[in-house]
C-alpha positions, 0 to 999 in steps of 0.5 A: 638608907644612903648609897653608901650603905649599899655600897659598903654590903657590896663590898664586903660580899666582894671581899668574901668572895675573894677570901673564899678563893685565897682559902682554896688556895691555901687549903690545896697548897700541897695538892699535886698539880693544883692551879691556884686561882685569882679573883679581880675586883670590878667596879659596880654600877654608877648612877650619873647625877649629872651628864658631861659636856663638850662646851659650846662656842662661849662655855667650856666643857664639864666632866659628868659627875657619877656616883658608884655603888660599891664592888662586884666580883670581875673574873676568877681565873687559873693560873695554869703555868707550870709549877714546880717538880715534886720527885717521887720516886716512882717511875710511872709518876710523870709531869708535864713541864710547859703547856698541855694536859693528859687525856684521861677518861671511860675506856668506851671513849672514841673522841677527846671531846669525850675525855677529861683534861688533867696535869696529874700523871700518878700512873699505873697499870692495872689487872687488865693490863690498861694505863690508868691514873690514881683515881682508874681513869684509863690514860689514852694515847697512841698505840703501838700496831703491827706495821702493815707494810712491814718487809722482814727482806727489805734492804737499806738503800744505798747512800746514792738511794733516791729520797723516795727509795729511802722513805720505803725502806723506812716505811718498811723497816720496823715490824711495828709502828704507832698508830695515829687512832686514839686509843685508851693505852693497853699492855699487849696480849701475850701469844700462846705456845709455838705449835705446828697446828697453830702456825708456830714453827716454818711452814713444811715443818714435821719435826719441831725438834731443833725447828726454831719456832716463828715466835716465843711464848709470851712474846707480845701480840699487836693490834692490827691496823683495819681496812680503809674506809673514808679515808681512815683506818682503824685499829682492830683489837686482836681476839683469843683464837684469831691464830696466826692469820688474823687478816688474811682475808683483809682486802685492803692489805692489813697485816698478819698477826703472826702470832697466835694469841692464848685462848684465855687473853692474858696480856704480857707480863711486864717489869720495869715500865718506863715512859720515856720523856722526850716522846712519852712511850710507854715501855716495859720488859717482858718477863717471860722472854726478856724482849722490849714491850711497846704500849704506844705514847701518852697523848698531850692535849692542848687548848686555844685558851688554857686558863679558860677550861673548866673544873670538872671534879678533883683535879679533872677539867674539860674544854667547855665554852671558853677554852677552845678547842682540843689539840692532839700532840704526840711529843718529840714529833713522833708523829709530826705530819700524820693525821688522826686515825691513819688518815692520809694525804691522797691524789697529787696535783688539783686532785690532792685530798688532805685530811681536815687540819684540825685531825693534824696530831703537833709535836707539843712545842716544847713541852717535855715530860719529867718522870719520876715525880709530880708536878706540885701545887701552884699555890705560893704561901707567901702571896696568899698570905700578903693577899688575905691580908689586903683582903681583911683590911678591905673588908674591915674598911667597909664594915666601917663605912658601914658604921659611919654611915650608920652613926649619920642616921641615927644622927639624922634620926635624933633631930627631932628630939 
């Protein structure tokens, strides 16, 4: 047997391979959000027959003479750019336009590391009320909380106000804020009717006729933000019977839930749920009381090196060995200068304390999402075709080398006769 025998088998293999990439291509060209995959050629071993020279003070140099044996596969990489927009129709359908993946996974997940990386975004809500993909995975996120320091008597400053009087008002004005814990994204518990028992209408209360209660039956219900340990705060869930003072005896100031919460946790109707597409908030009207509902905003995750991720199963990936590590974004700078799990910058001067920069959560660039639609395959039709047919031309190219050298053996062989 000849090296180039060797060869030639070395390179129909390598063309194969190729052959079954261009195939998976071809087969997923109309699979929503598909990244279509490359393969490279790389040469295979040399056996050196002679080895080169500098030359010395009468003789010049000579080049070493090597002999290959074939081709191997080099890499099969992802082209991970962004395709093009598929409309739908359907408002929760959602792509993300520039760098980035969804967060998509078990709703016991308490890391991103923990959670699947995905460009899919046919969303939907289920029976329980949670933000979960075509396939039931629950989309994570940050969720809308009742604001701790929120001050229903709070004023706006004046224009001559103070930079530090103006951030208080702001930190004070709204009854919720989203909280920087990642969660699995869920519609919010709905309150149970205004009663005088149960806190819903004005303290002194005896008449509940012409009263206006505190709340509506149905309104939403937020979670609340939990105490301070570590320097970090967590969400606590609202429960069935928590009632109106659900963190009363929370000695790190967390706030009321001010609504009393039904005893059979029914979530708030919903209709017309909307993610918005410049910070991905998750909104809906409630069909009871008319009122917005927040869900909180879809978190984006990004890697050091988007094309180095893994395949997990469908349209799933995971931030493996190659890919880095995951960033948390929250789109629009929503939560631009916060850090995970409510942690905060503590003590001023040498005795400043700041959480770890990777617990930073970025603003995602300029990635943007498009609802309405998905984002389509990356697979071009007309590239996989050119390459299918360099590829068969490739390969029949060794399968007659191997012919050729074949007929040198038998020539070889028929000497003695």
């Amino acid at each position: 047997m000849t090296g180039a025998m060797y060869a030639a088998i070395g390179g129909l293999k390598s063309h194969m391979s190729k052959l079954n990439v261009i195939g998976h291509n071809i087969a997923n060209c109309n699979t929503y959000g598909y990244k279509s995959q490359r393969m490279t050629f790389r040469e295979s071993m040399y056996s050196t027959l002679t080895a080169g020279s500098d030359g010395g003070e009468l003789a010049g140099g000579v080049n070493p003479s090597q002999v290959g044996y074939g081709a191997s596969v080099g890499c099969i990489d992802l082209n991970m750019s962004t395709s093009t927009f598929a409309a739908s129709g359907i408002d929760l359908d959602v792509m993300i336009n520039g760098e980035g993946f969804f967060l998509v996974g078990d709703k016991d997940a308490i890391s991103a590391d923990q959670l699947s990386l995905t460009r899919v975004g046919d969303f939907g809500v289920d029976p329980q009320g949670y933000l979960v993909d075509g396939d039931g995975r629950v989309v994570f996120g940050f969720a809308t909380v009742q604001n701790p320091d929120y001050d229903p008597t709070a004023k706006e400053p004046g224009e001559n106000a103070t930079a530090e009087q103006k951030a208080e008002y702001e930190k004070k004005k709204n009854p919720t804020m989203i909280s920087t814990q990642l969660v699995p994204l869920r519609v919010p518990v709905a309150a149970a009717a205004p009663t005088l028992t149960n806190g819903g209408y004005p303290a002194g209360t005896t008449n509940t006729e012409g009263a206006t209660p505190n709340w509506l039956e149905g309104d939403a219900v937020y979670d609340v933000l939990g105490p301070v340990t570590d320097n970090k705060r967590t969400n606590i869930n609202v429960k069935p019977g928590d009632g109106p003072n659900v963190a009363d005896n929370d000695p790190n100031g967390a706030t009321k839930s001010q609504q009393a919460v039904n005893k059979d946790n029914l979530r708030v109707s919903l209709q017309g749920i909307k993610i918005d597409p410049k910070t991905g908030l998750v909104t809906g009207t409630n069909t009871k009381t008319g009122g917005t509902v927040s869900i909180g905003c879809i978190a984006i995750a990004t890697v050091d090196n988007p094309s180095g991720v893994t395949h997990d199963n469908g349209p799933y990936y995971k931030a493996m060995e190659g890919a880095g590590d995951i960033h948390l974004n929250a789109l629009g700078g929503t939560l631009n200068g916060k850090y995970l799990n409510n942690q905060e910058i503590t003590g001023t001067g040498d005795a400043q304390v700041v959480p770890p920069y990777s617990d930073a959560i970025g603003t995602g660039g300029k990635t943007v999402l498009q609802t309405g639609g998905l984002e389509a395959s990356s697979t071009d039709i007309a590239t996989e075709f050119s390459e299918m047919i360099t590829t068969q031309r490739g390969y029949q190219a060794n399968t007659r080398i191997i012919t050729v050298t074949d007929s040198m053996l038998e020539e070889l062989v028929n000497m003695k006769r």
